[in-house]
PLY file of the C-alpha trace (Angstrom):
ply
format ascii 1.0
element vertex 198
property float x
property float y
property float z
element edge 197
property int vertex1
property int vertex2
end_header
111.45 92.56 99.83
111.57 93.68 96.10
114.29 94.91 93.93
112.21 97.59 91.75
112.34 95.73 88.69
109.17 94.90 86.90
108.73 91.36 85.33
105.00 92.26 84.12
101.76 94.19 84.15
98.48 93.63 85.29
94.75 95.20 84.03
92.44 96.20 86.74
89.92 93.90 86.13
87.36 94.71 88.73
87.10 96.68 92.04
84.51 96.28 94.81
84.33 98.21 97.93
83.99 96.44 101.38
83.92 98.74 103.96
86.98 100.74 104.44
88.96 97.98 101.70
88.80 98.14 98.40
89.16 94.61 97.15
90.90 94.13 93.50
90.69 91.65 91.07
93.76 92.02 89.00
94.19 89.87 85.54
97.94 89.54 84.14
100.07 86.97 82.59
101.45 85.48 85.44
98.08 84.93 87.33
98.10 81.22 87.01
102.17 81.10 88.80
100.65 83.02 92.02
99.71 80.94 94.94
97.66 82.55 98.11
99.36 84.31 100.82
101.75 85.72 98.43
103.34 89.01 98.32
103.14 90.82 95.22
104.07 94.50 94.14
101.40 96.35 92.53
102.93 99.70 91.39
105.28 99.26 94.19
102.43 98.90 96.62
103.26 95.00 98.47
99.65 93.36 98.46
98.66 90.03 99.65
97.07 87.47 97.36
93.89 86.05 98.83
91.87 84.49 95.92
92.92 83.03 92.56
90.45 82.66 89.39
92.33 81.28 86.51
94.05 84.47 84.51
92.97 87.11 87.62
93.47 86.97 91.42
92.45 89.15 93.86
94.24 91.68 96.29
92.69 93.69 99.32
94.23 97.08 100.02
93.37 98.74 103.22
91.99 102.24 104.32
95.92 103.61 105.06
96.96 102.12 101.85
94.58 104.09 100.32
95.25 107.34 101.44
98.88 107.42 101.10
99.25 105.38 97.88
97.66 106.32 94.24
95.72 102.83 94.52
92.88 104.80 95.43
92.98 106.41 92.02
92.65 103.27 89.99
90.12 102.42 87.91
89.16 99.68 85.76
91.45 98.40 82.82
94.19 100.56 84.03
97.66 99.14 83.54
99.45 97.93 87.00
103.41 97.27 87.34
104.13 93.60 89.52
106.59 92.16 90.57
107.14 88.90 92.80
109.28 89.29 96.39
112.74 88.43 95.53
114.17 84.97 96.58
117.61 84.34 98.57
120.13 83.90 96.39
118.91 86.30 93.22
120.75 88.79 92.02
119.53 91.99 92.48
119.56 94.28 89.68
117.09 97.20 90.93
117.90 98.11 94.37
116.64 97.04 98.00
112.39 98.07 98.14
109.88 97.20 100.55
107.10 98.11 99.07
105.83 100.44 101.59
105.41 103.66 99.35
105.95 106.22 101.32
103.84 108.97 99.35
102.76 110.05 96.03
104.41 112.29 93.26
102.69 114.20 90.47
104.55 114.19 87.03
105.28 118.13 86.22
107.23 117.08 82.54
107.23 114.03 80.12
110.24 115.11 77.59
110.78 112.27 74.34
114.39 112.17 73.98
114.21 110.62 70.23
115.34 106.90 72.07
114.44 107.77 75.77
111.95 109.69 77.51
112.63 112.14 80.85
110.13 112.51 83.42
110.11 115.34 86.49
108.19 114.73 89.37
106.75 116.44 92.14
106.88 115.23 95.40
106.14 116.04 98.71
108.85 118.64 100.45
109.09 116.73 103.68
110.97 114.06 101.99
113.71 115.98 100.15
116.59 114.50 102.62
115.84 111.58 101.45
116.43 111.98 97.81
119.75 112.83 96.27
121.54 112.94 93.22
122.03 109.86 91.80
120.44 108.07 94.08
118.07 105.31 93.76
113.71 106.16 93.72
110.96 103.86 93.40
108.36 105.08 91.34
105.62 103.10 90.43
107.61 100.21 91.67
110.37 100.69 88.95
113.87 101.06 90.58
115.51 103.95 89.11
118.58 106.72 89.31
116.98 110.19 90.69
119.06 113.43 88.95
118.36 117.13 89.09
117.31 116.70 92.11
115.86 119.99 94.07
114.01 120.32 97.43
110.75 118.98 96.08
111.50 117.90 92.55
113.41 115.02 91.05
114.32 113.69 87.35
114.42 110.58 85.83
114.98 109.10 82.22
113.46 105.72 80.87
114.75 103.32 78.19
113.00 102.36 75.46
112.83 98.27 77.46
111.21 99.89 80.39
109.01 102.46 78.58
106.96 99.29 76.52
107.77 96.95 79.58
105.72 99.34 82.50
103.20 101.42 82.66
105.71 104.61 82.44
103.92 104.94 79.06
101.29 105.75 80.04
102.29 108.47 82.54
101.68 112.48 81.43
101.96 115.66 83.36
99.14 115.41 86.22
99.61 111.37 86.73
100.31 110.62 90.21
102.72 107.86 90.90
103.89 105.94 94.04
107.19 106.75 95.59
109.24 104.94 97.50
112.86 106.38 98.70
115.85 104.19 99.83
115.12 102.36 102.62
118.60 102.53 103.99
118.29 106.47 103.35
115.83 106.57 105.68
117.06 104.69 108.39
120.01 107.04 108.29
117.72 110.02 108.65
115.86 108.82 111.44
119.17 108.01 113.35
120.10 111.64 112.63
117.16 113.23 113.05
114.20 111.38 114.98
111.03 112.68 114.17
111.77 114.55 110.96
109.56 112.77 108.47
107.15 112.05 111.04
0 1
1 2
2 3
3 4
4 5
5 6
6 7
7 8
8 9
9 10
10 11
11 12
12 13
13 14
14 15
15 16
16 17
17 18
18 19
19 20
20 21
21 22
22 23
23 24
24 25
25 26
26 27
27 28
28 29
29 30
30 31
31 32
32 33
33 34
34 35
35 36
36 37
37 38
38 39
39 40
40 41
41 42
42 43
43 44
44 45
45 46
46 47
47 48
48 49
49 50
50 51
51 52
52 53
53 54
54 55
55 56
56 57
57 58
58 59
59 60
60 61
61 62
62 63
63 64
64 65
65 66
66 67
67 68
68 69
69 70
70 71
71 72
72 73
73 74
74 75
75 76
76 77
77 78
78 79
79 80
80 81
81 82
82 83
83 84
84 85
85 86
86 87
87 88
88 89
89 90
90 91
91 92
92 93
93 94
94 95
95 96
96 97
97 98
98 99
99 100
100 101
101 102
102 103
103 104
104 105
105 106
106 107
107 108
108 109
109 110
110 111
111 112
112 113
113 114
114 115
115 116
116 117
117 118
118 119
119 120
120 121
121 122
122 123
123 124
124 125
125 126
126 127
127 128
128 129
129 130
130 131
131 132
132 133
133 134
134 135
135 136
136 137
137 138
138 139
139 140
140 141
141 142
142 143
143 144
144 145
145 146
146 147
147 148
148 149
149 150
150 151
151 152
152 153
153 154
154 155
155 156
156 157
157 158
158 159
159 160
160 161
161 162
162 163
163 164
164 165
165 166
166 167
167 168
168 169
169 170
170 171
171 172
172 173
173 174
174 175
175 176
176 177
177 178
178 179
179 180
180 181
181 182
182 183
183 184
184 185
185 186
186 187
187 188
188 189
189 190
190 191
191 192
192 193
193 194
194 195
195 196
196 197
C-alpha cells in the first residue's frame, strides 16, 4: 500500500528483455536503503526488488504489466517517480494507492500558470465513474485532486515542490502516464454495478 506521494526519482539505467519480462535496472538515491523482496512504486507501478548493485537495483515487470502500464514505453535514462510501501503508523498525506494502475492517460494540455502548471489528461471512457470532481487520481504515482472532470477527461494543477520533485516536468501533450483511480471508488462501483469496468 502507497499513499501517492513521491520521496524520489530513479534513471532507467538499463533494460534487458527475458522472455515475456522486461527486467530493469533502476539507479536512484535511495538504492543503497532497499533490501530484496521489497515493494517499491515505480511511476505508481508496485515492483518487486530482486537484485541490488550499490547505487542501482533491479525490478522485473511482467507481460500484463506491460500492456496495461506505460512501463513498456520506457527507455533508458528516463526519469522514474518511487516511492517505498507505507508503514503502520505513518501519516498519510497522499491518499490510499495500491499500485495496481489501472490504465494509461495521454496528456491533451500542459498550461504554466506563472507559479503552477495545469495538466489535462485523456483517459480511457470506461473509467469515467470512477473519477469525480475533486476527487483523488494517481498519476504517475503522484496522489492528486482531479477537477474539470468530463466523461473521458480530467484536470489537474502541480506546485512548484512537486513539479522539480517528479517527473511531472517532464510531461508534454502526447506523454502517456499511469493512472490509478480510488481504490475505494472502485469497490463501490463494482458493488453497484458488477461487471462494468470489466
Amino acid at each position: 500500500m502507497f499513499t501517492g506521494i513521491i520521496e524520489a526519482k530513479a534513471r532507467v539505467a538499463d533494460m534487458i528483455k527475458n522472455g515475456s519480462n522486461t527486467e530493469f535496472w533502476m539507479q536512484s538515491s535511495i538504492s543503497n536503503e532497499l533490501k530484496i523482496d521489497q515493494s517499491v512504486a515505480h511511476n505508481g507501478v508496485c515492483l518487486t526488488v530482486v537484485e541490488l548493485d550499490g547505487d542501482r537495483y533491479r525490478v522485473t515487470a511482467v507481460d500484463e504489466t506491460l500492456q496495461k502500464t506505460n512501463l513498456a514505453d520506457w527507455k533508458k535514462d528516463d526519469t522514474v517517480n518511487l516511492e517505498r510501501s507505507l508503514r503502520l503508523g505513518d501519516r498519510l498525506d497522499g491518499h490510499l494507492v495500491q499500485g495496481h494502475v489501472d490504465a494509461t492517460a495521454t496528456c491533451i494540455e500542459k498550461q504554466s500558470l506563472e507559479g503552477s502548471w495545469l495538466f489535462r489528461f485523456r483517459f480511457p471512457a470506461r473509467f469515467a465513474a470512477l473519477v469525480i470532481e475533486k476527487g483523488s487520481v494517481c498519476l504517475n504515482g503522484v496522489s492528486l485532486t482531479a477537477f474539470n472532470v468530463g466523461a473521458d477527461e480530467l484536470t489537474v494543477t502541480i506546485i512548484p515542490y512537486t513539479y522539480e520533485h517528479t517527473n511531472f516536468s517532464g510531461i508534454e501533450a502526447g506523454t502517456v502516464v499511469n493512472v490509478e483511480f480510488d481504490v475505494m471508488g472502485k469497490y463501490l462501483l463494482r458493488q453497484q454495478s458488477p461487471g462494468i469496468l470489466s
